[in-house]
N, C-alpha and C positions, 0 to 999 in steps of 0.2 A: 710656165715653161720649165721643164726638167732641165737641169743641168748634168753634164757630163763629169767624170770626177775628172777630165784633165782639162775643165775649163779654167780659162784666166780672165779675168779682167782686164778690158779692153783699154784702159788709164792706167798709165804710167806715173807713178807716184813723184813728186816733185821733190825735189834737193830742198832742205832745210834752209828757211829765208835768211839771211847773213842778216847780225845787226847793226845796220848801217849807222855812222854817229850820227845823224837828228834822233833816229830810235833812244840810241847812247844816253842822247843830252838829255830825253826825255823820261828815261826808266831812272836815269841817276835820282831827278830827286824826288821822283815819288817813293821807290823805296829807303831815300833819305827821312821825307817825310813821315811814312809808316812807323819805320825805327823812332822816329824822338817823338812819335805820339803812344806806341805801345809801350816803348820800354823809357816813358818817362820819369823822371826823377820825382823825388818829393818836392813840393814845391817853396819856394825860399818865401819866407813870410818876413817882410821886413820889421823895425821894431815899434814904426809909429803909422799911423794912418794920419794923413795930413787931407783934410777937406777943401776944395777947393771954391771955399765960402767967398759971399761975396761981400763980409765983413771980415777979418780979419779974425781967426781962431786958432787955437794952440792946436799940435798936433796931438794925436790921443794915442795909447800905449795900444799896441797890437796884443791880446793876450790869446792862448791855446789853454784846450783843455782836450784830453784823450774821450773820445767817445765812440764806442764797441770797436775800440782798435784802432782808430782815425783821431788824426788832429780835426779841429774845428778851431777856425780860426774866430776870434769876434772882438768887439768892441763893449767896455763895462763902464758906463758912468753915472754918476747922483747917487743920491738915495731916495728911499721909500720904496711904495711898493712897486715891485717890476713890472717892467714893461719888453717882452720882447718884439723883436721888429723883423720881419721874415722879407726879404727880396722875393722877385720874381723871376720869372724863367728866363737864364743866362746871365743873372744879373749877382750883383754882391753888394757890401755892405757899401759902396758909395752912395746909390739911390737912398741913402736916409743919413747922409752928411749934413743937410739943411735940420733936420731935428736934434741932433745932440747936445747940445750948448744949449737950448732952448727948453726940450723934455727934461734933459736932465737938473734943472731947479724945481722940478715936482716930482720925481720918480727916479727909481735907479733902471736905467735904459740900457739895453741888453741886445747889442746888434750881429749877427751870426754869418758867417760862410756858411751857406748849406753844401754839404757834402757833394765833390762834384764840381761843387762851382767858388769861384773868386780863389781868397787862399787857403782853404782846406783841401784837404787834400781829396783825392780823385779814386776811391776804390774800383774795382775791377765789380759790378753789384748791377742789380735790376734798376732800380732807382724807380720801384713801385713806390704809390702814393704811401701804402703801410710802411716800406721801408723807411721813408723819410720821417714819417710818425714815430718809428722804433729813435730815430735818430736827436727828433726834438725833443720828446721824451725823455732820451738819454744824458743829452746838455743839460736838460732841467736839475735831474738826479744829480750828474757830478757838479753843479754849483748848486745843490741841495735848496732849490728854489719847487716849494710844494705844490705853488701854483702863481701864476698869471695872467696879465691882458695881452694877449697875443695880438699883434695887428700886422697884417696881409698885404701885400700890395699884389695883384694879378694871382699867379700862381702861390703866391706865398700865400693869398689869401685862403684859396683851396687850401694850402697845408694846416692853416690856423683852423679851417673847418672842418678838416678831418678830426684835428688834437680834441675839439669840441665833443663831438659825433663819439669817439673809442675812449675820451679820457674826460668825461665832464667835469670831475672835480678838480683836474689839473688847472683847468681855465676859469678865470673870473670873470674878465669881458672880452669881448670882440669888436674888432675893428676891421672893417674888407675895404681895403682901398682898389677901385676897379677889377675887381674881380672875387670870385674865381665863380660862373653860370655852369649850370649843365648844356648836355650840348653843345659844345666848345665850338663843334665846327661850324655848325650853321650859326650860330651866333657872330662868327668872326665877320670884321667887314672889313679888313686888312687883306687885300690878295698876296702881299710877299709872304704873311705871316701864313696865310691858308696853304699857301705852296711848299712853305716848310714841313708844315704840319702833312703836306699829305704827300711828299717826295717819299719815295723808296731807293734813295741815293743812300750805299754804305756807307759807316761812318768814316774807312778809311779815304774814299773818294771826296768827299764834305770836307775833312781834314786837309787835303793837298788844294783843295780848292780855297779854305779858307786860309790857305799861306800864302796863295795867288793872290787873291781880289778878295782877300778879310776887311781890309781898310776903305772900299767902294762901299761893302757890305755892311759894317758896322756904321756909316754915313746915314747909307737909306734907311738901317734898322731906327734909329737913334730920331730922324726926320719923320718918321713913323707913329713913333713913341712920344716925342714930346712936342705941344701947339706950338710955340713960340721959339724958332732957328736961331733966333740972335742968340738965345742963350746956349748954342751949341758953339762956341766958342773952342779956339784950336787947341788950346790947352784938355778941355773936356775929350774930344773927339782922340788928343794922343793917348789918354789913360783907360777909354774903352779903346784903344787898340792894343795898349799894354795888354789891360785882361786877356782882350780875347786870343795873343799870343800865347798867354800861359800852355807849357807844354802838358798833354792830356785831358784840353777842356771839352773836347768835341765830343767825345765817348758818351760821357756822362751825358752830355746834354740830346745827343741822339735817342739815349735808353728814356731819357725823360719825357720824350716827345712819345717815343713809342709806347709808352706805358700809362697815358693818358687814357686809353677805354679801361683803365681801372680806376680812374674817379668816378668815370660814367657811371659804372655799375654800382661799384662799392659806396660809394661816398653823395654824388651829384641828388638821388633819388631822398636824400637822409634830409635834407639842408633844411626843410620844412620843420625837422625835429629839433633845430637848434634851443636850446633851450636857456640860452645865456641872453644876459643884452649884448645888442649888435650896436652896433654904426658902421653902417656904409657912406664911404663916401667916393664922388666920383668926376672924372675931371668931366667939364663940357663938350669940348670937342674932341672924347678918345674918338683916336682911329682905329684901335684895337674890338674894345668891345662900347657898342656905342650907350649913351644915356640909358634906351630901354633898357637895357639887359641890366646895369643897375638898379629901375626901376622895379624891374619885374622879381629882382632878388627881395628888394623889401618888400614886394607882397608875401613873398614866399615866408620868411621870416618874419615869426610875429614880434610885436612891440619895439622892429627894430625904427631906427632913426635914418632917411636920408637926408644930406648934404650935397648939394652940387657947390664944384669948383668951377667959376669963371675964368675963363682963358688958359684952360688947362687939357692939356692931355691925359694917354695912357697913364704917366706918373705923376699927378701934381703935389704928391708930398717934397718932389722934386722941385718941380716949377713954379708952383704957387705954395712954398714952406706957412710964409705965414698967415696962412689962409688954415690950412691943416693942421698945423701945428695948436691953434687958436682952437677947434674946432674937439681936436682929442684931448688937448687940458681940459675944456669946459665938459664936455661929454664923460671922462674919466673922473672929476670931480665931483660930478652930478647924483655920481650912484653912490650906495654904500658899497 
């Protein structure tokens, strides 16, 4: 139908909604929240990292080293030859507290904040699988460490397989503690973990949410991840809610979820070509990624070694240390 040029519309535009205080109470702390996640500070690295062993252990010196312009925070203790220890995704250098005291009277053990996460700091960055590689890579060079055994727990496994895969002479052996499979998602048998991975929730919405119900969260994450709850003890569960308050952790670990079809491609298809010794080992009853997918890794990779953990989860270098601990001395000591 033609309109006339002195047609009007037949709706009358409505007065601008007032914002009533529940609105008020409501906008205040989300754009509170926004603020202290975008324009977050550097993060305060205390001076010791203190284990929450379940023997009695010194606390250990917190050290930093600048790499491509970022603090990296980590842990350096023993001597011999290195060993570094990669966390997994959201995770930091307490998931390998049960091995320090122990690895380090055979090796000098080398535990990291990955960029992003625990207390390194949090760039503004992709948090592609290469990027992280530029980045282990770079800690190497400034503690002028030519090469190593890299050993992976989950994602940090993937990372220790990429360093493989783009820098074979940088690595001596491999160790993949539950993880890191191609095909991430169909392999999962975790649905909180499936629904992370497949939310298109911003990061800034995830962030106000996890200042809400972080501490629900970090419960069922934690219940998830390791078989045995006794050992989820209130002490453990206050310091992963410490972590996960860290101002600016969300960002990073959104970019890292998102950028996951870049191991698929780059990286997942490669694993067959590893060319180093492996050991895999793997808890029994992960909920994350189950038995199979371990198994199916050491077909994929030749000559490598599996190990199953009893009564272990997603993490048993956690839960069952001296199971694993046992298991990489004797395996590390095996080869030349």
């Amino acid at each position: 139908m033609k309109r006339s040029s002195n047609w009007s519309s037949p709706y009358v535009p409505l007065p601008p909604t007032p914002c009533t205080p529940w609105k008020r109470g409501l906008l205040l702390p989300c754009l509170l929240t926004l603020l202290m996640t975008a324009c977050a500070s550097p993060t305060h690295i205390p001076p010791y990292f203190e284990p929450l062993a379940r023997t009695p252990v010194e606390p250990l010196p917190i050290k930093t080293v600048l790499v491509h312009g970022q603090r990296i925070a980590y842990l350096n203790v023993g001597t011999g030859p290195p060993v570094i220890l990669i966390h997994g995704f959201g995770g930091s250098m307490w998931q390998w507290e049960h091995q320090q005291q122990i690895l380090s009277q055979h090796f000098r053990i080398l535990t990291l904040d990955l960029p992003g996460s625990g207390l390194s700091d949090k760039p503004d960055i992709d948090y592609r699988p290469s990027q992280m590689v530029d980045f282990c890579l770079g800690f190497m060079d400034a503690l002028e460490i030519p090469q190593a055994t890299l050993v992976g727990n989950s994602l940090g496994a993937g990372l220790a397989i990429s360093m493989a895969l783009t820098h074979p002479t940088r690595v001596d052996k491999l160790v993949l503690i539950d993880g890191l499979p191609s095909d991430i998602l169909n392999n999962l048998t975790s649905r909180s973990f499936r629904r992370s991975l497949e939310s298109k929730a911003p990061w800034w919405l995830v962030s106000f949410g996890n200042r809400l119900f972080g501490g629900l969260v970090t419960s069922s994450v934690l219940k998830e991840v390791i078989h045995d709850h006794r050992l989820l003890t209130p002490a453990v569960l206050e310091r992963s809610n410490r972590n996960r308050r860290r101002p600016g952790i969300i960002k990073p670990l959104m970019a890292m979820k998102d950028t996951l079809p870049f191991w698929e491609t780059d990286f997942a298809p490669r694993i067959k070509d590893i060319p180093h010794p492996t050991l895999i080992i793997w808890g029994e009853h992960d909920r994350v990624f189950p038995m199979a997918v371990g198994e199916e890794l050491h077909q994929k990779i030749r000559g490598s070694m599996f190990v199953t953990i009893p009564q272990a989860g997603h993490m048993p270098q956690w839960e069952r240390p001296e199971l694993v601990n046992r298991s990489l001395i004797e395996y590390i000591h095996s080869l030349p």
